[in-house]
C-alpha positions, 0 to 999 in steps of 0.5 A: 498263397506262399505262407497263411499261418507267418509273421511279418519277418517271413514277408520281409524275408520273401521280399529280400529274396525277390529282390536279390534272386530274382533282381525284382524292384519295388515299384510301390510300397503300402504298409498299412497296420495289418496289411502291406502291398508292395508292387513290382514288375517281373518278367513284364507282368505287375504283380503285388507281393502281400501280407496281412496278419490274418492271411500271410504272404500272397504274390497276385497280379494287380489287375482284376481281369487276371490273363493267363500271362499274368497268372503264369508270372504269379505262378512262376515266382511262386514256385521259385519260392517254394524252392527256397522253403517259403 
C-alpha cells in the first residue's frame, strides 16, 4: 500500500514518477470506473501499479505464488516512493 486515503491525481503522480525516476514503461493499462491497474516490469519482475477509490494506491506483483524475488521488487519501488513523500 503507497497511499489508502488519495484521490486519483496521486496515482497519476506516482505513475509520472515511475516512469521518469525509475524509467519504468507501462506495459498495459486497464481503467475501469473505480479501479485502474497498469503493468509494468522493474528490474526483470512484473508488477502492477493500482488504484481504487476505496483503497488508493497499490504496487503488487501479477503473479499470485508471489517469490521472495517478486516481493523485494514491489518493496524496492515502494521505498523509492516513500523517499519521494508518497
Amino acid at each position: 500500500m503507497i497511499d489508502d486515503n488519495c484521490g486519483i491525481s496521486k496515482f497519476y503522480a506516482i505513475a509520472n514518477t515511475l516512469s521518469k525516476d525509475l524509467k519504468v514503461k507501462f506495459l498495459n493499462q486497464i481503467d475501469d470506473a473505480e479501479t485502474l491497474d497498469w503493468d509494468f516490469q522493474y528490474r526483470g519482475q512484473f508488477l502492477t501499479l493500482h488504484y481504487n477509490i476505496f483503497n488508493g494506491v497499490s504496487i503488487y506483483p501479477q503473479q499470485q505464488k508471489s517469490s521472495s524475488v517478486n516481493n523485494n521488487a514491489v518493496m524496492e519501488v515502494a521505498h523509492f516512493l516513500e523517499h519521494r513523500v508518497y
